[in-house]
N, C-alpha and C positions, 0 to 999 in steps of 0.2 A: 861720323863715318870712320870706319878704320883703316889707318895706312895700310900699307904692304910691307910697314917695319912691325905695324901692332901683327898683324897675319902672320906673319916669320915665327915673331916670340909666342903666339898661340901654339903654332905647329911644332917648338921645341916643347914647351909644357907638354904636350900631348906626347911627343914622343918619348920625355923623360917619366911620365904616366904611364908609357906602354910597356916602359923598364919596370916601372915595378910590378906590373902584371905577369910580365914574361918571370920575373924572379916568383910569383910567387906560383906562378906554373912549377916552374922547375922545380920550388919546393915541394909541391903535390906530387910528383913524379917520383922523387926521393922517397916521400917519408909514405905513399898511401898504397905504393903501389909494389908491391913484391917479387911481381914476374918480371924477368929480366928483356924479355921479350916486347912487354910491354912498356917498360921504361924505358929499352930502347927506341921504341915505336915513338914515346912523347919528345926525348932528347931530339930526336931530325927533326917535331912541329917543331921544337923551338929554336933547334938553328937554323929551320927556313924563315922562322921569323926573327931570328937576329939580321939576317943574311937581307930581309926587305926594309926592317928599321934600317940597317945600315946604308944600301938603296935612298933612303927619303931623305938621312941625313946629310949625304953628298947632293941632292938635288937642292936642300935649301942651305948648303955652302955655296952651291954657287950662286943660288938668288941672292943672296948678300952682297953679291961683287959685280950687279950687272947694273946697265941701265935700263930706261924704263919699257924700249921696244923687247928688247932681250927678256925681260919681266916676264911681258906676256906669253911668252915662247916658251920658258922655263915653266913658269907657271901651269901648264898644260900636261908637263911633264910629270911635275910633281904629283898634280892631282890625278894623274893614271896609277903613284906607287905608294901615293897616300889609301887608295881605296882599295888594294891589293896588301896592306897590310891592314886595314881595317878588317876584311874577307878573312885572310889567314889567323887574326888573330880571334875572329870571333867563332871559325869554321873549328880551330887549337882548342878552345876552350869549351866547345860542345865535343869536341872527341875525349877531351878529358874528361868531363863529366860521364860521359856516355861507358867511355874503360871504366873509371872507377865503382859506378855502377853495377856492373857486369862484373868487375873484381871483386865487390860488397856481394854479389849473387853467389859468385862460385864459391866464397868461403863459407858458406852457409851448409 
């Protein structure tokens, strides 16, 4: 069964796995997309989803320095800003596809 130290280091792999999604957003946003309009549009997905990564990474610094009542408390918390960057970041990347799309249409 797994600690709540193995849980921790799962939730940083995931998190540093979200890092290189969001970079590779960013690079779609750069290189595919021409309207400025619209690449402004993807730039704020993705600092609302730096702005919720960042969010998760302070909720599991402090799970690192609690004890084990405090755990379960935090732990509750995290899992409200884990699932709101899973949301954002999957809600980010169908808006991206869906522009680019529609970018791919209008050049046509």
């Amino acid at each position: 069964m797994a600690t709540d130290n193995d849980r921790l280091k799962e939730m940083q792999i995931q998190l540093d796995n979200w890092d290189i999604e969001i970079e590779k957003l960013k690079a779609q946003a750069e290189t595919e997309t021409a309207n400025p309009e619209i690449q402004l549009k993807y730039y704020k997905l993705i600092e609302i989803l730096r702005l919720r990564q960042k969010d998760v990474r302070e909720e599991l610094a402090k799970l690192k320095h609690v004890d084990d009542d405090s755990w379960k408390d935090l732990k509750q918390g995290i899992g409200s800003s884990w699932k709101n960057i899973k949301t954002t970041l999957s809600d980010t990347g169908k808006a991206f596809k869906k522009g680019l799309e529609e970018n791919k249409r209008d050049k046509k």
